[in-house]
TIVEXVO-801639 format. One record per residue (C-alpha): residue number from 0; residue in one letter; chain; y, x, z. Coordinates in steps of 0.02 Angstrom, whole numbers, plus 50000, padded with zeros to 5 digits. Example, Ala and Ser with C-alpha at 12.3 -4.5 7.8 and 13.67 -1.06 7.14 Angstrom:
BEGIN
+-----+--------+--------+-------+-------+-------+
: num : residu : chaine :     y :     x :     z :
+-----+--------+--------+-------+-------+-------+
:   0 :      A :      A : 49775 : 50615 : 50390 :
:   1 :      S :      A : 49947 : 50684 : 50357 :
+-----+--------+--------+-------+-------+-------+
This chain:
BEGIN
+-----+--------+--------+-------+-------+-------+
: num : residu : chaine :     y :     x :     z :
+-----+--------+--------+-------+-------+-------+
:   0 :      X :      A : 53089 : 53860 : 54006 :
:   1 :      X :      A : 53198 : 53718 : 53919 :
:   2 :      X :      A : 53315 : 53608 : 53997 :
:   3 :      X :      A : 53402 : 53442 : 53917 :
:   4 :      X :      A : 53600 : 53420 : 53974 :
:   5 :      X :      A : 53750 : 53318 : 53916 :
:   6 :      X :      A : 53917 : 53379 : 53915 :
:   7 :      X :      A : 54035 : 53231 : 53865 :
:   8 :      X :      A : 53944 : 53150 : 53721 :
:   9 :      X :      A : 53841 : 53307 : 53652 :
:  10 :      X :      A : 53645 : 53325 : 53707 :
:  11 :      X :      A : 53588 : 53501 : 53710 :
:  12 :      X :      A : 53447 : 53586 : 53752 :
:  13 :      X :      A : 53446 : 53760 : 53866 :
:  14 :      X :      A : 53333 : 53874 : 53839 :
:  15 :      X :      A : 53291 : 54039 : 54010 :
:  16 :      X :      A : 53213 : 54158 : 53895 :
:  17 :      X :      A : 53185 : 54287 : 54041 :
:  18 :      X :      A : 53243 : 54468 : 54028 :
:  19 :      X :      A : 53190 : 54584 : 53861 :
:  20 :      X :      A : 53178 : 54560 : 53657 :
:  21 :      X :      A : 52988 : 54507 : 53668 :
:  22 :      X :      A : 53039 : 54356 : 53776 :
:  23 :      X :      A : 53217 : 54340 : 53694 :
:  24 :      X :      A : 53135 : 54330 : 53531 :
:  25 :      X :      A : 52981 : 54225 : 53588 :
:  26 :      X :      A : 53084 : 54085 : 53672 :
:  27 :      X :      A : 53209 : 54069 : 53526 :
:  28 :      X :      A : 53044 : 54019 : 53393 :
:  29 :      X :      A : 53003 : 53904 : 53516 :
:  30 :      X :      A : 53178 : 53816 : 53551 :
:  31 :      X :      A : 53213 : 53822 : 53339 :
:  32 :      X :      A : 53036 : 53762 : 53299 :
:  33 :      X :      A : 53031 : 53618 : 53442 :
:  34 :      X :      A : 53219 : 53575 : 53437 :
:  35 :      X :      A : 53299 : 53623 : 53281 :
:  36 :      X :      A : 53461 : 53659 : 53361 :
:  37 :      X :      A : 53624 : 53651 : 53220 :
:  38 :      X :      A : 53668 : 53840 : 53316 :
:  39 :      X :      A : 53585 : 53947 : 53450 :
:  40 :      X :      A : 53707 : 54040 : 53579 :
:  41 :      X :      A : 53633 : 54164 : 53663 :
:  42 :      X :      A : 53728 : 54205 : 53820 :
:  43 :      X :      A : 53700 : 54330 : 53984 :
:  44 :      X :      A : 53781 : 54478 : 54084 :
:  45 :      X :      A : 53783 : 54666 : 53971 :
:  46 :      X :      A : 53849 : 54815 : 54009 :
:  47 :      X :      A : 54005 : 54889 : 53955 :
:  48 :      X :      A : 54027 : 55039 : 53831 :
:  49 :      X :      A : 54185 : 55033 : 53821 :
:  50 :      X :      A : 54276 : 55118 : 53973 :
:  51 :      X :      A : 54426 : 55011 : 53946 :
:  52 :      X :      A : 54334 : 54833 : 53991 :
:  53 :      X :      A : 54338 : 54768 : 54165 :
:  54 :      X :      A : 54202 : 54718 : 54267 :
:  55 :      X :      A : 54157 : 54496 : 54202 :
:  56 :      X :      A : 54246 : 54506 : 54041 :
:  57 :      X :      A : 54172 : 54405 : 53911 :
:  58 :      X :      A : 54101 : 54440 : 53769 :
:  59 :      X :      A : 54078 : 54327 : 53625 :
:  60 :      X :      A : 53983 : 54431 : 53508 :
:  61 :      X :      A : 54149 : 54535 : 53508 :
:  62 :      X :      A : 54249 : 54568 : 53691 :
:  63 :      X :      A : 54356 : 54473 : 53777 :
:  64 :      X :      A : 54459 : 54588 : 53885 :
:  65 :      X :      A : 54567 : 54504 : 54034 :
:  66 :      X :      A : 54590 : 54345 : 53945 :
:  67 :      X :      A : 54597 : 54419 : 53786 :
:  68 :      X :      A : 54480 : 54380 : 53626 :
:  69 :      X :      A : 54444 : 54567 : 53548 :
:  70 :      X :      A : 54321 : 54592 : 53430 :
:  71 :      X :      A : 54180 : 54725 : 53446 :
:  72 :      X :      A : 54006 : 54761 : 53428 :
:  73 :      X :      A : 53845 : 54718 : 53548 :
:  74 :      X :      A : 53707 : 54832 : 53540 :
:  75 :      X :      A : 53534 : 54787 : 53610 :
:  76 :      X :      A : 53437 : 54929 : 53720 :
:  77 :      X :      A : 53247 : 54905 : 53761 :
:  78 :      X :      A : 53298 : 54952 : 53939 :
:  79 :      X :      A : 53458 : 54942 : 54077 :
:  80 :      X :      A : 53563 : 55087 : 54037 :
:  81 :      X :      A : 53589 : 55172 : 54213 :
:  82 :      X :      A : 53585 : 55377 : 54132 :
:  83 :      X :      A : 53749 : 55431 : 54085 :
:  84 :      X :      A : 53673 : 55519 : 53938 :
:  85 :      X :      A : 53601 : 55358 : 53858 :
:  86 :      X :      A : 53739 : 55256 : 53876 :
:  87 :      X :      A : 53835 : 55416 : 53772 :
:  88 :      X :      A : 53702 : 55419 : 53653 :
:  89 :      X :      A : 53732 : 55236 : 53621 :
:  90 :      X :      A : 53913 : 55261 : 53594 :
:  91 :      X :      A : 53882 : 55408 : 53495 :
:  92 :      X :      A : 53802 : 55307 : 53374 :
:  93 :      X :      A : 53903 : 55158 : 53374 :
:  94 :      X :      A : 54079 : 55203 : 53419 :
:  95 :      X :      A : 54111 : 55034 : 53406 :
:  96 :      X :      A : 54012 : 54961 : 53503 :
:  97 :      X :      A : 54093 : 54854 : 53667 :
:  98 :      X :      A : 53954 : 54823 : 53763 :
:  99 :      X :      A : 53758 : 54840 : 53784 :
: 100 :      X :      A : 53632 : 54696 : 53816 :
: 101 :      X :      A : 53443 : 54688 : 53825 :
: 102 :      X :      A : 53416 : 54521 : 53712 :
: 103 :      X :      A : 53549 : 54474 : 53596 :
: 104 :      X :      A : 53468 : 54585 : 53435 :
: 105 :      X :      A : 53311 : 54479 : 53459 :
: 106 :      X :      A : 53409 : 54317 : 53477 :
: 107 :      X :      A : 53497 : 54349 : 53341 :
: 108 :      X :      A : 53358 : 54421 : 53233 :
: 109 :      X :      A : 53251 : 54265 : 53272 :
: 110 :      X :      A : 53392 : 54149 : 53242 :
: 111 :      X :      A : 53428 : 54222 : 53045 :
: 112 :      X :      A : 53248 : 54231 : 53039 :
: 113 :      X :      A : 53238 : 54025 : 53050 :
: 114 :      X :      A : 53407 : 54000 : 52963 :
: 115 :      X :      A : 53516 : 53948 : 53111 :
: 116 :      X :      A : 53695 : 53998 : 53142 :
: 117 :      X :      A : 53710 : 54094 : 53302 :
: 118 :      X :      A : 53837 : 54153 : 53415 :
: 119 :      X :      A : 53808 : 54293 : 53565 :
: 120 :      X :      A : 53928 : 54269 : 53702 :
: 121 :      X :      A : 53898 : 54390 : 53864 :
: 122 :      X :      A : 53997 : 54456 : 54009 :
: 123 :      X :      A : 54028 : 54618 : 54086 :
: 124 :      X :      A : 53914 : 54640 : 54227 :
: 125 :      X :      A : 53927 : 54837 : 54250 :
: 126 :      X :      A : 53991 : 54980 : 54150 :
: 127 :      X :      A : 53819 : 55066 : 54081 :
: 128 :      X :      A : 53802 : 55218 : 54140 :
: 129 :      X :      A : 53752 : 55298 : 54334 :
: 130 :      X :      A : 53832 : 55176 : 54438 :
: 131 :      X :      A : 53786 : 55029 : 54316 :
: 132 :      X :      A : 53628 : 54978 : 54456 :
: 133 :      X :      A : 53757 : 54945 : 54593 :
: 134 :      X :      A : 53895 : 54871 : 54480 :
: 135 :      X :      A : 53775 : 54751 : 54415 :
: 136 :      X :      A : 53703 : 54678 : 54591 :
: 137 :      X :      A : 53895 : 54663 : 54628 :
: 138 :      X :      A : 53949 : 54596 : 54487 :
: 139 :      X :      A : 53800 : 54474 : 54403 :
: 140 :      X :      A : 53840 : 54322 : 54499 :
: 141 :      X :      A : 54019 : 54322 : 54426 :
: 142 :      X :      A : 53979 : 54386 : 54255 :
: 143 :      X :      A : 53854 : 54226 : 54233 :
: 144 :      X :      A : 53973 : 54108 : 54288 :
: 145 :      X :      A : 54120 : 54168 : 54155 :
: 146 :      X :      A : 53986 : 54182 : 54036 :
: 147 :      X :      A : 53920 : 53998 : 54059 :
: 148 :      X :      A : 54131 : 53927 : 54063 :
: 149 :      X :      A : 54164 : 54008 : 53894 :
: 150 :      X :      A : 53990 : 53922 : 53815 :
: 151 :      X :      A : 54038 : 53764 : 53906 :
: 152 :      X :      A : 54210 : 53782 : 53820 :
: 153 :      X :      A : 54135 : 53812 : 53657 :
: 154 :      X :      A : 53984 : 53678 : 53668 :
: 155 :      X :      A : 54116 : 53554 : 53722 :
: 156 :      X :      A : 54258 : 53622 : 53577 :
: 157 :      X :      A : 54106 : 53638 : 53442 :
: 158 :      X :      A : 54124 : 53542 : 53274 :
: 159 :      X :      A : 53984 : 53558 : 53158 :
: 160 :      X :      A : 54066 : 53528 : 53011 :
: 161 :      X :      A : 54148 : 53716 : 53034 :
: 162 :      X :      A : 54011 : 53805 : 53026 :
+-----+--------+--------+-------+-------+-------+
């Protein structure tokens, strides 16, 4: 589903790819191919890896912790990680990693596919892992509103001519 907005002077187009890769990917063709956008941020709720983050940090394809900018991986899952053992199994293999989100690979995947600069910005809605179900129903609301004031921030702040 797209949606045409203006902030300030800038028209942009919004794109509510729905929750997975398939649609992720899907939805990004169609908003390159119909739009040509200059850059494609992807943005949404993940969960954290990283046992330091607290609950609605942001994450702008790195972590922002408590105000902070720190930068760290985002790994994409086919599935919400609620098992203890899979959200160690992620970190086993990417000790880097920050957080974990269900899209952003697909987005960005699709985006370097077409040639387009992206960006991934997302915000801690649980901490994956057994209590991640509850976390996230307490904590989504709040995650997608910091995650929407840091792209507004950036669409508004975004010059073209640094990419």
């Amino acid at each position: 589903m797209f949606f045409k907005y203006k902030l300030e002077y800038k028209e942009d187009t919004l794109l509510q790819s729905g929750i997975g890769k398939a649609n992720a990917a899907s939805t990004t063709a169609l908003l390159i191919e119909r739009f040509s956008p200059e850059l494609v941020i992807n943005t949404g709720s993940a969960g954290g890896l990283d046992p330091e983050l607290a609950f609605a940090t942001e994450t702008l394809a790195e972590t922002r912790i408590e105000g902070q900018i720190v930068n760290g991986l985002i790994t994409t899952a086919d599935s919400f990680i609620s098992q203890a053992e899979r959200a160690h199994f992620i970190r086993s293999q990417f000790p880097e990693a920050k957080v974990t989100d269900m899209e952003g690979a697909a987005v960005v995947q699709t985006a370097y596919q077409f040639g387009v600069p992206f960006l991934a910005v997302r915000s801690l809605s649980d901490l994956a892992g057994v209590e991640a179900a509850d976390s996230f129903d307490s904590n989504l609301d709040l995650a997608a509103a910091n995650s929407a004031a840091v792209v507004v921030a950036l669409v508004a702040a975004y010059d073209r001519d640094k990419l």
